[in-house]
GUROPA-220555 format. One record per residue (C-alpha): residue number from 1; x, y, z. Coordinates in steps of 0.5 Angstrom, whole numbers. Each point is the difference from the previous one (the first is absolute). Example, Ala and Ser with C-alpha at 12.3 -4.5 7.8 and 13.67 -1.06 7.14 Angstrom:
! GUROPA-220555
REC pos  east north    up
REC   1    25    -9    16
REC   2     2     7    -2
//
This chain:
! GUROPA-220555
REC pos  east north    up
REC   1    37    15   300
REC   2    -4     0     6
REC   3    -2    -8     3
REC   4    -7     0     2
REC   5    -4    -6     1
REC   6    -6    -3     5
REC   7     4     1     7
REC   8     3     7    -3
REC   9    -6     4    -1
REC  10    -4    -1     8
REC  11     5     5     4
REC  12    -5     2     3
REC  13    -8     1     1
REC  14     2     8    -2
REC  15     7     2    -3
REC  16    -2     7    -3
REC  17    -6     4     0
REC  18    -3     6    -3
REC  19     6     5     2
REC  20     5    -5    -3
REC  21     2     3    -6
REC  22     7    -4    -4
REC  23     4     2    -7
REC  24     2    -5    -2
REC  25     6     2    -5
REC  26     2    -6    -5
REC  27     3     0    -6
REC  28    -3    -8    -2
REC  29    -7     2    -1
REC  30    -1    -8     2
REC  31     2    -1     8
REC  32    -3     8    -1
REC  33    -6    -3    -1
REC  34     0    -5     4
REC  35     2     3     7
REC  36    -5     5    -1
REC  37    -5    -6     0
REC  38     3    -3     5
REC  39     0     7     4
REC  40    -7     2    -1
REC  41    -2    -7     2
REC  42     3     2     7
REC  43    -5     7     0
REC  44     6     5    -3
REC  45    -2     5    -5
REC  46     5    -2    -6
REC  47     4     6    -5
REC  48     6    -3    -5
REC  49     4     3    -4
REC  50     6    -3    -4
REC  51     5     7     0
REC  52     3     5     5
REC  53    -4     6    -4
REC  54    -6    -4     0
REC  55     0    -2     7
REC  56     0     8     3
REC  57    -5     1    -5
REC  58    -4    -5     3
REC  59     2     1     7
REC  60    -3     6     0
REC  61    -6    -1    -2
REC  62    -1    -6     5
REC  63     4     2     7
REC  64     2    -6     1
REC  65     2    -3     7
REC  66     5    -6    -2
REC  67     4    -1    -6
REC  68     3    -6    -3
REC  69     6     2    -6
REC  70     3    -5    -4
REC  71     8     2     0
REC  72     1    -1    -7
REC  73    -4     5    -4
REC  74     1    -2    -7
REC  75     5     5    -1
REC  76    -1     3     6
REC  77     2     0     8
REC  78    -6    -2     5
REC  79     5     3     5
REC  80    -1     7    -3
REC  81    -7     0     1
REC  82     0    -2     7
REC  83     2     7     2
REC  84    -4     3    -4
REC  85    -6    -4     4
REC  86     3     2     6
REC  87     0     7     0
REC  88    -7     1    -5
REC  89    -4    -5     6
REC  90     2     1     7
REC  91     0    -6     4
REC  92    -1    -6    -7
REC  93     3    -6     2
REC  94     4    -2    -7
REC  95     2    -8    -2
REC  96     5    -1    -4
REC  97    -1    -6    -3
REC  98     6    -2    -5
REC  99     2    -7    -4
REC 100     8     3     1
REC 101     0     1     7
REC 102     6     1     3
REC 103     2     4     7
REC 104     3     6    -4
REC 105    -7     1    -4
REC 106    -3    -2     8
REC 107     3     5     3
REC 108     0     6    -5
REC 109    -8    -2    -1
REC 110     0     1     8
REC 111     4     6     0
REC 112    -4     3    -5
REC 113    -6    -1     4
REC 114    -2    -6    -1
REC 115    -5    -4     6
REC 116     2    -7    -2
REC 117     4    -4    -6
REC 118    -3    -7    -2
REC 119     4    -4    -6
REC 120    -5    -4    -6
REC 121    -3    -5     1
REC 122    -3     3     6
REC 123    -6    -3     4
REC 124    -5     4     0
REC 125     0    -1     8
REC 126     6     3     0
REC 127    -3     6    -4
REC 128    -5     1     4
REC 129     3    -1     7
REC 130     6     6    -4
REC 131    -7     4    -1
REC 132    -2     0     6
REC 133     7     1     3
REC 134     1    -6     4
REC 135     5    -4    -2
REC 136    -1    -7     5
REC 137     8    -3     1
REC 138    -3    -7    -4
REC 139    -1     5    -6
REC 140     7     3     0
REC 141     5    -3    -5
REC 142     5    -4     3
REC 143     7     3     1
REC 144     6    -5    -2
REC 145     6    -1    -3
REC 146    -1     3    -7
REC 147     4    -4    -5
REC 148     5     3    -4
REC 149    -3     1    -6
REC 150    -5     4     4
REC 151     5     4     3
REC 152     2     2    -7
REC 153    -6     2    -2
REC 154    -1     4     7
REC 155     7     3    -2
REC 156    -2     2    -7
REC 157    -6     3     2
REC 158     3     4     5
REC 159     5     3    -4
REC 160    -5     2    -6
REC 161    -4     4     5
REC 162     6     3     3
REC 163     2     3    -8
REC 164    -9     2     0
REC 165    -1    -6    -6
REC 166     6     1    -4
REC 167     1    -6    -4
REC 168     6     2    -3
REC 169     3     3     7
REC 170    -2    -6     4
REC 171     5    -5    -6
REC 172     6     4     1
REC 173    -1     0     7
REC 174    -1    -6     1
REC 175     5    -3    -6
REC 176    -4    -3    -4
REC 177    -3     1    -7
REC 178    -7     4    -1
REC 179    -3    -6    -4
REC 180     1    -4     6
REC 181    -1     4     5
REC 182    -7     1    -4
REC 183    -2    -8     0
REC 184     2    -1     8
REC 185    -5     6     1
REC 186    -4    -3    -5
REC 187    -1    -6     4
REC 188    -4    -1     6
REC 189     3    -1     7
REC 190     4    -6     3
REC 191    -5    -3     5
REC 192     5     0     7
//
């Protein structure tokens, strides 16, 4: 989901241009549509694709500058694309953008090659300063006390990327059951 509104969508007199190129990899074909009209509005040339495959096929036939990938891809892991990105299109700034962000996930996506990390709802002025790599401090989240739910979840994110997404290995380490290791990471994350 991405917030827009009369004050969001004058950034700038140009935020992109003719050489600004974005894929956008969304798997909801709705907020795909909906940043890519946003986006084109703000002078950038707009490719979407919904899964990984589709987005290197695209991608190779775009060039793309900038890249905003979903972390949840349907069944699949916007994490394993940004790699892949990376490696086909030197110097791309890769958003990742994601309704289950978590510190774990930010720090792989950013390990991976990922330029910035943003969670839904985000503003399209927080998207469009992260595609020109230039995040000012009022923009940037807040750090706090995170709450102990929060805690749990950043915790189990961490373990379940520690055992490469194994469900079944994450509830024996953790001592809970499959099934309800699933509805925790079936729900979005705790606000801090």
């Amino acid at each position: 989901m991405i917030a827009t509104g009369d004050g969001e969508n004058t950034v700038g007199a140009r935020t992109g241009g003719a050489a600004d190129r974005v894929l956008i990899v969304e798997d909801d074909p709705t907020a795909a549509m909906l940043l890519a009209r946003s986006l084109r509005r703000h002078a950038y040339e707009v490719e979407t694709a919904a899964s990984v495959q589709q987005a290197l096929e695209r991608g190779a036939l775009c060039n793309p500058t900038a890249a905003i990938v979903d972390l949840r891809l349907g069944r699949e892991s916007g994490l394993a694309l940004v790699p892949l990105l990376a490696e086909r299109h030197p110097g791309i700034r890769i958003l990742v953008l994601t309704g289950y962000a978590s510190v774990t996930t930010a720090v792989q996506a950013i390990k991976l090659g990922a330029s910035d990390y943003l969670a839904k709802p985000a503003r399209l002025t927080e998207i469009l300063t992260a595609l020109r790599g230039a995040r000012p401090l009022e923009l940037q989240p807040e750090l706090n006390r995170p709450s102990p739910r929060r805690l749990e979840w950043e915790y189990i994110q961490q373990v379940l990327a520690e055992q490469q997404g194994n469900i079944s290995a994450t509830a024996r380490v953790l001592g809970v059951q499959r099934r309800t290791l699933q509805r925790k990471l079936a729900k979005k994350p705790a606000r801090s």
